[in-house]
N, C-alpha and C positions, 0 to 999 in steps of 0.2 A: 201578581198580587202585591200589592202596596205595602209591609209588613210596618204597623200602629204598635203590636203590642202580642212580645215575645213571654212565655211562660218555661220555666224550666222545672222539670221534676226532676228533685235531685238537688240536696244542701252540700254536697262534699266536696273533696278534692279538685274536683271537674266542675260541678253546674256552678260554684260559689264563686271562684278567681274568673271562670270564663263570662257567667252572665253581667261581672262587675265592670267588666273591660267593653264587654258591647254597649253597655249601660252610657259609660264616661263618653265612647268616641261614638253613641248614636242617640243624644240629645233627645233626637224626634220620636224615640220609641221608647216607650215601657214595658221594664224589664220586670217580671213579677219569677222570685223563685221557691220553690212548693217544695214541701216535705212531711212527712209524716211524725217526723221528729222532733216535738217541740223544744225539748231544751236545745237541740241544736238550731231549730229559729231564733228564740231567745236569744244565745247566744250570737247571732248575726246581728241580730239586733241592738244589742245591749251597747249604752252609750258609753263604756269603757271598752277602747277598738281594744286593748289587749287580751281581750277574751273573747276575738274571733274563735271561732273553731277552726281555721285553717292559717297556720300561721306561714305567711308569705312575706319574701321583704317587698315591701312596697305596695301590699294590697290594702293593708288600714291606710291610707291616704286615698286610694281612690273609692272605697266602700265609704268611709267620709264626705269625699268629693257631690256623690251622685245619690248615697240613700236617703230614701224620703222626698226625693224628686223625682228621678226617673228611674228607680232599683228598689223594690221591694221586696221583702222576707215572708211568706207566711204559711199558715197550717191549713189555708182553705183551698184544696185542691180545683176542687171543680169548680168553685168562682175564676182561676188562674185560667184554666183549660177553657171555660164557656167562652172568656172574653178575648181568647189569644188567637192569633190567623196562623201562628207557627210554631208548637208546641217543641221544646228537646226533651230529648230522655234523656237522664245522665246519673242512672240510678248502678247500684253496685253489681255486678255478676262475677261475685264470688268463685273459683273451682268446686265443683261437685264434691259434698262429703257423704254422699250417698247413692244408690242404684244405681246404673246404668252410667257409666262413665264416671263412678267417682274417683278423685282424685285427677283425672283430666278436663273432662267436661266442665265448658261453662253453665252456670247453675243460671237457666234463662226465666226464673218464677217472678221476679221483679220487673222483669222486662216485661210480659204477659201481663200479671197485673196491672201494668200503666196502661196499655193496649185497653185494655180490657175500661178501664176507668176511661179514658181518652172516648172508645165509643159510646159509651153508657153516657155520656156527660153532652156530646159534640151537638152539637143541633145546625153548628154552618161548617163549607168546607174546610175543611184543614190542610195545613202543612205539619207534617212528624219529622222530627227530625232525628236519628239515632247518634248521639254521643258518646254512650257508655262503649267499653270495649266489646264486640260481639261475634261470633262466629257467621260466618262467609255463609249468604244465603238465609240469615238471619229475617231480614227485610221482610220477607217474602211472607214469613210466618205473621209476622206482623202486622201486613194488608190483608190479611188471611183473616184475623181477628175482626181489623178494622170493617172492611166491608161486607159482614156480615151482619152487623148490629141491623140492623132493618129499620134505620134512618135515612137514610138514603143522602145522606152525607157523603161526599167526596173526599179521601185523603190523597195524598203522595207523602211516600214515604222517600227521605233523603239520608245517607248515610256521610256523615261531616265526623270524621275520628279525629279526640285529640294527640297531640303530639306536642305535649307539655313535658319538660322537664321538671319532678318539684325541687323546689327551692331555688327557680328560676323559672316560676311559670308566667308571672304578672309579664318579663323582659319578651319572650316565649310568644306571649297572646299581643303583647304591643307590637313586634316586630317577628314575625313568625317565618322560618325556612318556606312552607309552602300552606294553605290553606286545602283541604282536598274537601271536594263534595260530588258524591254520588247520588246518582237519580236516576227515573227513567228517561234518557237521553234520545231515547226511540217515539216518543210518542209527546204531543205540543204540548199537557198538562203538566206531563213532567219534566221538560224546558222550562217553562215559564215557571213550576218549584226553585228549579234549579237556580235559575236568574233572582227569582226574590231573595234566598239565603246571598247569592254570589254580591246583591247590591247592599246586605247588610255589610258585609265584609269589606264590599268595597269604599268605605268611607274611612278605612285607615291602611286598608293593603292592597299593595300595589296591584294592577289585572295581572302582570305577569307572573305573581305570586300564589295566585288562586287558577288551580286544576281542579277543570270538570271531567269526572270519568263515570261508567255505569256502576252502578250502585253494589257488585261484586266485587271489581277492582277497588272500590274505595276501602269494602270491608276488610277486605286480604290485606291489603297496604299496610291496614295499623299494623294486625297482628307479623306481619313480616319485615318492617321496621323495627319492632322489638325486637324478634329474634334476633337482624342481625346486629344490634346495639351490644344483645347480649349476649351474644356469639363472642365479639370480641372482647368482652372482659373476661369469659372462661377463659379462652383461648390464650390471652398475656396472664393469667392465673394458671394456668395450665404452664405454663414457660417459666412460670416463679419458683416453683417446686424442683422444677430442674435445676436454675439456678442457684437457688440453695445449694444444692447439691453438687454442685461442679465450680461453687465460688465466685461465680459470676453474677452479676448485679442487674436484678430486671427492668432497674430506670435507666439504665443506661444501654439496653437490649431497645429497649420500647421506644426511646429518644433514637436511636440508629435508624430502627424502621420505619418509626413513623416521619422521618425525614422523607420518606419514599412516596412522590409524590401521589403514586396508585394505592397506598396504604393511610397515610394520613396520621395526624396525632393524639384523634381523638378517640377516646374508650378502651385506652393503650396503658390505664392506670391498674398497678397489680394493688389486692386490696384481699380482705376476708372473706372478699364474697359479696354480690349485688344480692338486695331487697328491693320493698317498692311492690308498690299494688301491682304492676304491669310485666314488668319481663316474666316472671316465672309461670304468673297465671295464664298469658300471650302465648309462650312456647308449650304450653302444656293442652292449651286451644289445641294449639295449629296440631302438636299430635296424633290428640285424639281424632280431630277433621281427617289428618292424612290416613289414619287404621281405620276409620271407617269408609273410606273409598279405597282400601285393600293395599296401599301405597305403604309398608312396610319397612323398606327401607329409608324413607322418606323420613318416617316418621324414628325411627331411630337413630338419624343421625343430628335429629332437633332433640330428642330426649336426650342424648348425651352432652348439651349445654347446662342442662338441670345435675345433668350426675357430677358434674365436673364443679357446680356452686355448691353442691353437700360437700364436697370433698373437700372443699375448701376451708369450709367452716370448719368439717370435726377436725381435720387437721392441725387447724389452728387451736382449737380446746386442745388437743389430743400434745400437743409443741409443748403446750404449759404445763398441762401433767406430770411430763416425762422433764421439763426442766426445771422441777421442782422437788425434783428426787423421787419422781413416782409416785407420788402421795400429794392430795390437795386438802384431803379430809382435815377441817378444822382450821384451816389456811384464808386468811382474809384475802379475797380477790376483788380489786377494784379495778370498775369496767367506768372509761371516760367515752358518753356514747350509750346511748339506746335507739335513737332516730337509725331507718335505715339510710341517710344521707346527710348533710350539713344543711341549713336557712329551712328544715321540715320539722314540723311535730308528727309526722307518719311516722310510724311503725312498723309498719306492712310487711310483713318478709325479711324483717330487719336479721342480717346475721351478727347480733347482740343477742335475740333471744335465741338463739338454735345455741350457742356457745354457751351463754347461759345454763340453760336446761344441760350438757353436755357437763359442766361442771359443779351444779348441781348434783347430778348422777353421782360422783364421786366424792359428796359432801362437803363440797367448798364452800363457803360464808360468802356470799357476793355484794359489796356493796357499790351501788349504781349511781352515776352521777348525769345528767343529760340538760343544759341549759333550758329546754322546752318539752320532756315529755316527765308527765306525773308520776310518782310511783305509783297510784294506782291503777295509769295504764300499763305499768310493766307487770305489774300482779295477773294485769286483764290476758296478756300476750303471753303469759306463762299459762296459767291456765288452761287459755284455750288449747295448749296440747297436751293437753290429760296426761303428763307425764305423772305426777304424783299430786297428792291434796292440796288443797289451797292454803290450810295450816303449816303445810310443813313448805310448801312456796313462801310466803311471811315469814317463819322462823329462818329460813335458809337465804334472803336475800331481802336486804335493803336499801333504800333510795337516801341519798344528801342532797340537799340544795345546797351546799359548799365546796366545792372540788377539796378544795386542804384539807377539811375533816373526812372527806371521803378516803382521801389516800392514807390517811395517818393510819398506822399500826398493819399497814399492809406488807402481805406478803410479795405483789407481782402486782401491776399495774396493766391492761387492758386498753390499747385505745379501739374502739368500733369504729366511730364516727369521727369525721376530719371537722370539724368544728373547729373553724378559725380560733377561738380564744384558745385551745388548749397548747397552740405555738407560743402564747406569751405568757404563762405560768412561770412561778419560782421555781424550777425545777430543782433546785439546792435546798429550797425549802422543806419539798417534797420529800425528797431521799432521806435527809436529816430524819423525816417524821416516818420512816418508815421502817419493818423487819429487814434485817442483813442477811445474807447478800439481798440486792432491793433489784427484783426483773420490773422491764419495764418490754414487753409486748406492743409493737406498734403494729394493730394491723390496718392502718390505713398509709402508713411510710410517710407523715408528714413531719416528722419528728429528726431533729439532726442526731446523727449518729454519735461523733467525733464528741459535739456540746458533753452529751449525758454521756459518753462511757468518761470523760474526764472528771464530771461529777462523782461518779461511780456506780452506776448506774451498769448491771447485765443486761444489755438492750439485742435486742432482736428486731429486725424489720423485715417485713414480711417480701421474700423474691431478692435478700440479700444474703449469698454465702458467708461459713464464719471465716 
């Protein structure tokens, strides 16, 4: 099948950078992307790029480049779906906060509902395409929906998982480690699916870059890529803690080994704790997948990468407590950092708010500073874990849009997030403006040691002994 014209459901993190980049390097197709979300169309839309809703470096040049030619934004679903030969899904599947596998289970009701919309709409054959993250054998449920509508419409379902890093996804989808597409590989309909996604791709990535496998193997791939991404950050997190401990320095543990060329150097960075839509909710899939085919062990030795990033975080609140004389109550804490990563406005799993809320608990004053995310998305991320009211959230933590007023009258300083600019600060300025003695908390280690304690500065970095 010739693919004219691609429809994506789904304005986020996934359908918005990826439908932009097929958009720029496939001229010959229109790219139309659907959501239910107005203001967040709006916002795609809107002729000031700084108010995309996904902030990426280098995706307002190309969403410039191509919308309003061959990339469109909009809220009419089913005109996208009528007109399109190869629909993606790339809607969210949240973790279960309710019945039957809550808290591990992926929450498949978004998925189903597009299903559901996709047959009700389709009147010619389709190609579906799953890009959201979703549990192994997914698929199936899926054609399960489709081919039931009693249209007599033809789908194939293909599973295409991303493997985006953000705040390097634009680099990511322009040049990508591998491309993977799942299909039915067994039978000629689902070949020639397979072939039309493989010829979109092929117009910017190499054939040797682009693996075809059956549509199981695609979907396990994602979710066990993340695990083991995020395997190794527990893991040299896990080695930081000892380090402290024994005086030994986890940057220069992690540079040792990752010189090894069967180990490698990357995800060898000791930090506060990994966020982000995907590792936590990924590992907490495969989980729940492994306990329900009885797999036991299996399955508790992926939930111990999850125990190992809490530990992390409270530890890190739990440091500052205890190095502030046991007492935070009433103590201005400023945190440099809300993003769960540097070049993102996500928040997702960000370990700023579990620390937050952690210091909260013990009535510290928080005030928040984060180049690209709003305070009242930090309000929104507090909230949503029902720790205490959204009054006493407000009264207990506030956002600057000036790092220097942010740190001034502070007790201890906070870095979360490794955001480039907070290496070229006046740090002498800082201290000056600051309560005596002035801690300065790195947990991301991007910060020179030697610089700030000569300031005067009681600095801690996180996986270094005192």
């Amino acid at each position: 099948m010739k693919i004219k014209n691609i429809c994506c459901i789904g304005a986020g993190y996934v359908g918005g950078p990826t439908m932009a980049v097929i958009a720029k390097k496939c001229p010959s197709i229109n790219v139309t992307v659907v959501d239910i979300n107005q203001d967040r169309i709006d916002a795609w839309n809107d002729s000031d790029l700084s108010k995309l809703p996904v902030f990426e470096p280098g995706l307002d040049k190309i969403v410039e480049e191509t919308r309003g030619k061959n990339l469109f934004f909009s809220t009419d679903i089913d005109k996208a779906i009528n007109d399109a030969e190869m629909i993606f899904i790339s809607v969210n599947t949240p973790t279960k906060t309710y019945g039957k596998g809550k808290g591990m289970a992926a929450d498949l009701k978004y998925i189903e509902l597009c299903a559901r919309q996709i047959a009700k709409v389709a009147k010619e054959d389709k190609i579906v395409v799953e890009k959201s993250t979703l549990p192994v054998r997914t698929a199936s449920a899926i054609k399960s929906i489709l081919d039931n509508t009693g249209n007599g419409v033809q789908f194939q379902i293909l599973s295409n998982p991303e493997f985006l890093a953000e705040g390097t996804a634009v680099q990511d989808l322009l040049n990508p480690d591998r491309v993977l597409i799942g299909g039915d590989n067994a039978s000629e309909a689902g070949k020639k699916a397979i072939q039309s996604l493989v010829d979109v791709y092929a117009n910017w990535v190499p054939n040797d870059k682009i693996l075809t496998t059956n549509v199981w193997s695609s979907e396990l791939s994602k979710l066990t890529a993340n695990a083991f991404l995020a395997q190794r950050v527990s893991s040299i997190n896990a080695m930081s803690e000892l380090c402290e401990k024994t005086g030994a320095d986890v940057n220069e543990v992690a540079k040792a080994i990752g010189m090894d060329s069967r180990i490698g150097p990357k995800f060898l960075k000791a930090s506060v704790g990994f966020g982000g839509s995907c590792f936590q909710k990924d590992i907490l899939n495969l989980v729940y997948i492994a306990k329900t085919y009885g797999l036991n062990e299996v399955a508790d030795y992926w939930e111990q990468v999850i125990v190992m990033n809490d530990h992390q975080k409270n530890r890190f609140s739990d440091n500052i407590v205890k190095t502030l004389y046991n007492t935070v109550s009433g103590k201005k804490i400023t945190f440099l950092g809300w993003a769960f990563k540097k070049d993102t406005n996500d928040t997702r799993e960000s370990a700023a708010i579990k620390v937050a809320d952690n210091l909260l608990n013990e009535q510290a004053y928080v005030v928040a500073y984060d180049p690209k995310v709003s305070e009242e998305k930090m309000y929104a991320d507090l909230e949503y874990l029902n720790t205490r009211s959204s009054e006493e959230n407000r009264e207990l933590l506030t956002a600057e849009d000036n790092p220097y007023q942010a740190c001034k009258g502070a007790h201890a300083i906070a870095v979360l997030t490794e955001w480039d600019e907070f290496k070229t600060y006046d740090w002498k300025k800082i201290y000056d403006s600051m309560n005596k003695p002035a801690f300065l908390f790195d947990g991301r280690g991007i910060l020179d040691k030697n610089t700030l304690e000569k300031i005067g500065f009681v600095y801690y970095k996180i996986g270094v002994g005192a």
